[in-house]
Every structure is written in structure tokens, then in C-alpha cells.
C-alpha positions as a Markdown table, in Angstrom:
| # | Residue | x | y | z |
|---|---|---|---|---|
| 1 | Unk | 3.4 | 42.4 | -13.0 |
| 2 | Unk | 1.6 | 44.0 | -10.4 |
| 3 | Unk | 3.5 | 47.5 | -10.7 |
| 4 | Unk | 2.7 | 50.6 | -12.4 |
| 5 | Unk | 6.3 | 50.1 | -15.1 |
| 6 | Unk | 7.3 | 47.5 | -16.9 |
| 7 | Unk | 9.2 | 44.8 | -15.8 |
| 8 | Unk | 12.1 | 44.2 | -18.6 |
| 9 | Unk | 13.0 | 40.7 | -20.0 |
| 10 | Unk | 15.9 | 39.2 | -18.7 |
| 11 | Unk | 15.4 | 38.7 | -14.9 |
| 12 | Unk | 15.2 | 35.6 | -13.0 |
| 13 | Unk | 12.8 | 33.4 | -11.2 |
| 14 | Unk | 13.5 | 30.3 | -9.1 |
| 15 | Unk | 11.6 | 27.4 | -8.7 |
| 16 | Unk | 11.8 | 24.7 | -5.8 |
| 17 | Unk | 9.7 | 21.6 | -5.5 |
| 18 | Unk | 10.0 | 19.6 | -2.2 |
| 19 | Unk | 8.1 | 16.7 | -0.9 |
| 20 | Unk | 7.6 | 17.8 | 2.4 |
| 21 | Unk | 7.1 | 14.1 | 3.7 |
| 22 | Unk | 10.0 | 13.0 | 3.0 |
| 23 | Unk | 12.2 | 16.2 | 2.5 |
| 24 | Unk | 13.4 | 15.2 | -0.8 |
| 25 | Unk | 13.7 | 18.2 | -3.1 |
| 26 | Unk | 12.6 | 17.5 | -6.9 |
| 27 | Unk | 13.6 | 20.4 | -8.3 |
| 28 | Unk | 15.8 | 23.3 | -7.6 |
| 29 | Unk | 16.3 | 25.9 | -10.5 |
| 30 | Unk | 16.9 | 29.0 | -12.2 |
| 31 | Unk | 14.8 | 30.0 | -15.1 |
| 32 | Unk | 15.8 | 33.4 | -17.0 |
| 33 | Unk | 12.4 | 35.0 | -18.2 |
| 34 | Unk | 12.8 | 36.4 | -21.7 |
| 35 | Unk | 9.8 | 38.7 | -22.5 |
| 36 | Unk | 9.1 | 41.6 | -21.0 |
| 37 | Unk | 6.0 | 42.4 | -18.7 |
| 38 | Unk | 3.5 | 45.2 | -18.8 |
| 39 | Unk | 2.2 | 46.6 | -15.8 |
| 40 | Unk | -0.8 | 43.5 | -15.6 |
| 41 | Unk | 0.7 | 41.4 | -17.5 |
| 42 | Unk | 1.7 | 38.0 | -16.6 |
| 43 | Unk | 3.9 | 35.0 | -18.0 |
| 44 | Unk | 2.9 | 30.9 | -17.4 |
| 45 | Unk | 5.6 | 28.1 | -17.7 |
| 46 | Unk | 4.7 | 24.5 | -17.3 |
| 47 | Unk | 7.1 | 22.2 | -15.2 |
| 48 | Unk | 7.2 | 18.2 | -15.5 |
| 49 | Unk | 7.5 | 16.4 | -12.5 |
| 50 | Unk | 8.9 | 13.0 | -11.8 |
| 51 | Unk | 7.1 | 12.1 | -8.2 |
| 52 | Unk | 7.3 | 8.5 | -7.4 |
| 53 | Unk | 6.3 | 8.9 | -3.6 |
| 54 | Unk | 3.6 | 9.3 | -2.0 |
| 55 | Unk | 3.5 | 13.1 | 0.1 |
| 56 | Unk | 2.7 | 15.9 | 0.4 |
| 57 | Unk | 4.6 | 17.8 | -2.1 |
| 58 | Unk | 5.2 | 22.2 | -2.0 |
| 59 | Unk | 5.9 | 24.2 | -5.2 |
| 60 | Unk | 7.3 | 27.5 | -4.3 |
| 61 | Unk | 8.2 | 29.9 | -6.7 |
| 62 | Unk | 10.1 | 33.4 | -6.6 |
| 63 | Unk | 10.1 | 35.8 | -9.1 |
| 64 | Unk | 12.7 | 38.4 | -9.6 |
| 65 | Unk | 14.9 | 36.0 | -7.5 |
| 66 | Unk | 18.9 | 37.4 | -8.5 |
| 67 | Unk | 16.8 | 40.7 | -7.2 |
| 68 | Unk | 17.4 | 42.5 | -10.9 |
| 69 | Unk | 14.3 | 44.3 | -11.0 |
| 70 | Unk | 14.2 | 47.2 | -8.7 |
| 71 | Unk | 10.7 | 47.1 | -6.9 |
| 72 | Unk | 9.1 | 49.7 | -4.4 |
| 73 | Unk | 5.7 | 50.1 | -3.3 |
| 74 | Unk | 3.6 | 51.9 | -0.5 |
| 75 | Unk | 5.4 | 49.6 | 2.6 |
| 76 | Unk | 8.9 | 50.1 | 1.0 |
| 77 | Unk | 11.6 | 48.5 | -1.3 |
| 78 | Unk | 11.9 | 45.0 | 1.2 |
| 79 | Unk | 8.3 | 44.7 | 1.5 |
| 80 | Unk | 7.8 | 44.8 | -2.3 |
| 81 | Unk | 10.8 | 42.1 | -2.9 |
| 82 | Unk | 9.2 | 39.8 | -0.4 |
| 83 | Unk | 6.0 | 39.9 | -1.8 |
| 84 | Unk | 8.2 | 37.7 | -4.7 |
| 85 | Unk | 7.6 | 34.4 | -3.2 |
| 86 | Unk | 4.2 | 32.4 | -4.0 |
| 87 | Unk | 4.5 | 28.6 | -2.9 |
| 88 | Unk | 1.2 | 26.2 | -3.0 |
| 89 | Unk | 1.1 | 22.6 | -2.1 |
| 90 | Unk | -0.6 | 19.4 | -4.0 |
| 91 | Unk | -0.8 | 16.1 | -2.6 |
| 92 | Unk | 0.0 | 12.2 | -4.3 |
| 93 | Unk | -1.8 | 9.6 | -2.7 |
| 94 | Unk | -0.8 | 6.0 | -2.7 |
| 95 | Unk | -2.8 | 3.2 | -3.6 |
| 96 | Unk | -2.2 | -0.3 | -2.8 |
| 97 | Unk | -3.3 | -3.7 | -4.1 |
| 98 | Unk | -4.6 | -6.6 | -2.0 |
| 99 | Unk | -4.6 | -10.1 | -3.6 |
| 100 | Unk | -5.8 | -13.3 | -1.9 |
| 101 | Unk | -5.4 | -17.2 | -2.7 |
| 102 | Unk | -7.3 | -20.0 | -0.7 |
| 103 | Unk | -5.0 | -23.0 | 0.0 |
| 104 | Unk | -5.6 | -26.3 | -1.0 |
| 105 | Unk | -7.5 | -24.3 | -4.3 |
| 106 | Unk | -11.4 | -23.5 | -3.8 |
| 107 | Unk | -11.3 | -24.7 | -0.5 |
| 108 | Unk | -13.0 | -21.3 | 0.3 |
| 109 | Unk | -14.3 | -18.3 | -0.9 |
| 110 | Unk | -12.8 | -15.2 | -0.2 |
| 111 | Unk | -13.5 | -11.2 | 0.2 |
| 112 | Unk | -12.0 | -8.1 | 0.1 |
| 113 | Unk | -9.2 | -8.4 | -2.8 |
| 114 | Unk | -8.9 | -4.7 | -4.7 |
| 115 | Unk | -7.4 | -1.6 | -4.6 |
| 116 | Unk | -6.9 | 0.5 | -1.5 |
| 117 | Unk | -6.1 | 4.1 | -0.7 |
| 118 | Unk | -3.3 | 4.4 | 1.4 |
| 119 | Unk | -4.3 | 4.1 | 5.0 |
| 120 | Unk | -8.0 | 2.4 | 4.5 |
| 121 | Unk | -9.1 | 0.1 | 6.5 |
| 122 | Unk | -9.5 | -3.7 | 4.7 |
| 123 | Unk | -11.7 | -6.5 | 5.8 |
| 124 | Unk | -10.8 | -9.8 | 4.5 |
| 125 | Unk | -13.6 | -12.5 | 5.2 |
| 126 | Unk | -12.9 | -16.2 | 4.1 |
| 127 | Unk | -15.7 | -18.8 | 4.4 |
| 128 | Unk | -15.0 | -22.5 | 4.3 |
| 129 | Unk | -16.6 | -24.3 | 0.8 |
| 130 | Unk | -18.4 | -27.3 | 1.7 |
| 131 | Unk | -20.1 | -28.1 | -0.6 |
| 132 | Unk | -17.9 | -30.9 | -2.0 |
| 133 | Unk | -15.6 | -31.7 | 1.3 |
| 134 | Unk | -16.7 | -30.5 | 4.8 |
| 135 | Unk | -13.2 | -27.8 | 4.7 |
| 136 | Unk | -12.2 | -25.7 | 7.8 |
| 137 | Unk | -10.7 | -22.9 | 8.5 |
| 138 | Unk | -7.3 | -22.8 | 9.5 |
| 139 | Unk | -5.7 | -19.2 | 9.4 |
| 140 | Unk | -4.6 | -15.9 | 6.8 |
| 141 | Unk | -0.6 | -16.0 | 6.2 |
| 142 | Unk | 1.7 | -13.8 | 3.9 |
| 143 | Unk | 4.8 | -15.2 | 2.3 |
| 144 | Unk | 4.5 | -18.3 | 5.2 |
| 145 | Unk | 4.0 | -15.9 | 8.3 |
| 146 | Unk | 1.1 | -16.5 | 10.3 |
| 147 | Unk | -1.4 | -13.0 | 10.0 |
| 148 | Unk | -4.6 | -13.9 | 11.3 |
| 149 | Unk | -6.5 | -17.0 | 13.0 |
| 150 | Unk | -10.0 | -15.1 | 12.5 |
| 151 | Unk | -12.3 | -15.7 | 9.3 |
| 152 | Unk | -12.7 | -12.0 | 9.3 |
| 153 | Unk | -9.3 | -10.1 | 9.1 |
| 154 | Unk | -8.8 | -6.1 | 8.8 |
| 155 | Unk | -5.8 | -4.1 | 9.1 |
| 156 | Unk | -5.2 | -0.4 | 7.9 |
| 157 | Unk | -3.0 | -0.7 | 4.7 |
| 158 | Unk | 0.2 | 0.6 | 4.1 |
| 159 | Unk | 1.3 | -1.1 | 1.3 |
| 160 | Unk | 0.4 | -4.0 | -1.0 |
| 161 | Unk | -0.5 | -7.2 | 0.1 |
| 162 | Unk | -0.7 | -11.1 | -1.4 |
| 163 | Unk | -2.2 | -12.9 | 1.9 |
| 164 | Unk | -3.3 | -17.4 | 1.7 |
| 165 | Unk | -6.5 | -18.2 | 3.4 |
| 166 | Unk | -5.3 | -21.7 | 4.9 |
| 167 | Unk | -7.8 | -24.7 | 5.3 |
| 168 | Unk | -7.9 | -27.5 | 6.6 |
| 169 | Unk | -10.2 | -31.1 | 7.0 |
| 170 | Unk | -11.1 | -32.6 | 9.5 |
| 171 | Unk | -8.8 | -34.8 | 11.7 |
| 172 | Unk | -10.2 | -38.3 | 13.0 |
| 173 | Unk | -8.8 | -40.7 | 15.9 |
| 174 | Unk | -8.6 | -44.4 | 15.1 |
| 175 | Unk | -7.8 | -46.8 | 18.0 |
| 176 | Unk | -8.2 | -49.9 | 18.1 |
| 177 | Unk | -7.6 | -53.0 | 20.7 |
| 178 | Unk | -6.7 | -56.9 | 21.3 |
| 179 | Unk | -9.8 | -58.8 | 22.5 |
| 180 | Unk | -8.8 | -60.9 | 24.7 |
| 181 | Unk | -5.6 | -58.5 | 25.3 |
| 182 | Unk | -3.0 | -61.6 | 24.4 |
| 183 | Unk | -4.5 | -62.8 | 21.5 |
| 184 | Unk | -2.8 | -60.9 | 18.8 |
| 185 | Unk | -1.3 | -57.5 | 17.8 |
| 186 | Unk | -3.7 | -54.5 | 15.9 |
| 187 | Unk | -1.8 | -51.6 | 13.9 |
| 188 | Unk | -2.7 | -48.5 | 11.6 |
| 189 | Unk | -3.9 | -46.5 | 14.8 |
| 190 | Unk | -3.5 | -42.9 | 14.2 |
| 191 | Unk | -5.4 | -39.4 | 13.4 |
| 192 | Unk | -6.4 | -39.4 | 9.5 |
| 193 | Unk | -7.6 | -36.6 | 7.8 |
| 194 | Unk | -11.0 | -36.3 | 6.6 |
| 195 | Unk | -10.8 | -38.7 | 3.2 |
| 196 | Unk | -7.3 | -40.5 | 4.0 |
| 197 | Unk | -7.8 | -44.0 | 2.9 |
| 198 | Unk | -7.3 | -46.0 | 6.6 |
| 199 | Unk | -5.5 | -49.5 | 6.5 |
| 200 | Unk | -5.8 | -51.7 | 9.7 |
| 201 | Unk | -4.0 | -54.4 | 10.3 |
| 202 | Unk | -4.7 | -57.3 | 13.2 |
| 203 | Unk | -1.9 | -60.3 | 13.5 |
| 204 | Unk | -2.9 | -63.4 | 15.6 |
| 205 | Unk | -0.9 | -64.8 | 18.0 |
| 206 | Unk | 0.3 | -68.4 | 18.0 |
| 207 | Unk | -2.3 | -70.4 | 18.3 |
């Protein structure tokens, strides 16, 4: 109560909270305030929430909003009413989660799986394991799209993510040939992967 009289029990206030990002308005009510307020004096109230979205999110609230409290100060009756409305504004910020899998398993190591705030730039990196089988990197997917053909991979998040670092072995080219070119017939040519257990074949001709 910023006046000079008291302000009696029984008048209104209004409280609206909208989250200006999306224009969704939370909440939208009348509260009737029932003790009265000496010149100075002041009255709290405590308001839950449910905000699921990320935004930017105003609380406005009036008092005296049915105007049932006559007001008047040095600019006037109007200028006192308008000085009724207070609004602030608070802020939710999103975070999402990045998770990452290395197909066939521990065919590489990987970086850059955790939680990110909204908007962050993320650097993936995915390095090959050798150490066993001489892998190779192939590319990044999500759900079976293709993402990224680069070992390193960053993108500005927006929401979560579960991306597969893809690799691969090594492909070799068997061939093979008749000598002399009649005397026979070869087969099992082909491209193997690295580790593919190869049989060749070689038929002789009559004779």
C-alpha cells in the first residue's frame, strides 16, 4: 500500500502468466485479497506453476484489478490506477541429451555424449579402434539417416539426440586367372572384407 489510508480487505488482484514464446497463457485469475492493508504495508502469495516448455515466460500482476479501491495521487485518479500493474519475466531453459553407439560394438571410441543447453554447439569425434582389427570409419547416422561422413561432427542442438558411429573393414579384390587361358575354369573371385574366410575354386578341363 503505497498510500497515505488504508486499503480495506476485500478487493481484487489478477494474475496472468504467459509464455511469451509460445503465447500460451498458464494462468489467468482472480484472487480476492482478504486482509486489509496499512498505509506500507504489503501482502505475499505464492503461485505454482506447471511450465513444461522451454521460453521465456512473463508474470504480470494487477492489484486492485475490479478497480474497488478508490486511488488518487499527485498526477490524478488514472495515473494512480495504472500504477496497479507490475509484470516481471523469468526464463526456462531446455536441456537436451546426446547419446552415441559405435556399430559393429567397440569398433571405435567415441566423444561428446552429455547433456546440452539448448542451442550449444556439440562436437562429436569418433576414432577408429585398431587395436584388435584395422576398423574404418564409415559415417554418423540417427535412426538409419545418414548425418555426417566426417570423424568430427557438430551441430547446434535443439533437441535430444541418439546418433551410431558406423564402421567398417577393409574391402579386398581377389582375381584370379586360367594359365594357359583353356585349361580349366577358377571361381570364388570377389571383394572380401577384411577377415572373410576366402574359398577358391580351380576345375581342370578335359584332359
Amino acid at each position: 500500500n503505497r498510500g497515505t489510508a488504508l486499503a480495506p480487505a476485500g478487493f481484487s488482484e489478477h494474475l496472468r502468466i504467459r509464455n511469451q514464446t509460445t503465447g500460451d497463457l498458464l494462468v489467468n485469475q482472480e484472487q480476492v485479497i482478504t486482509n486489509s492493508l496499512a498505509p506500507g504495508g504489503f501482502t505475499s502469495h505464492t503461485q505454482a506453476v506447471v511450465a513444461t516448455m522451454a521460453g521465456v515466460y512473463q508474470v504480470q500482476v494487477t492489484t486492485d484489478s475490479k478497480n474497488e479501491v478508490y486511488e488518487f495521487g499527485a498526477n490524478g485518479h488514472n495515473a494512480a490506477e495504472a500504477n496497479n500493474l507490475s509484470a516481471t519475466t523469468f526464463q526456462i531453459l531446455a536441456h537436451y541429451t546426446v547419446s552415441l553407439a559405435s556399430s559393429p560394438p567397440g569398433a571405435g571410441v567415441l566423444t561428446g555424449a552429455d547433456t546440452y543447453l539448448a542451442g550449444s554447439l556439440v562436437t562429436l569425434t569418433a576414432t577408429p579402434n585398431t587395436s584388435t582389427l584395422p576398423y574404418q570409419f564409415m559415417n554418423w547416422t540417427e535412426s538409419g539417416f545418414f548425418q555426417s561422413a566426417s570423424t568430427t561432427y557438430s551441430f547446434l542442438i535443439s533437441g535430444n539426440r541418439s546418433l551410431v558411429a558406423n564402421f567398417t573393414l577393409p574391402l579386398f579384390l581377389i582375381s584370379a586367372v586360367n594359365n594357359p587361358p583353356g585349361a580349366g575354369s577358377v571361381s570364388g573371385q570377389g571383394t572380401y572384407f577384411y577377415g572373410t574366410p576366402v574359398v577358391m575354386s580351380a576345375t581342370p578341363a578335359f584332359g
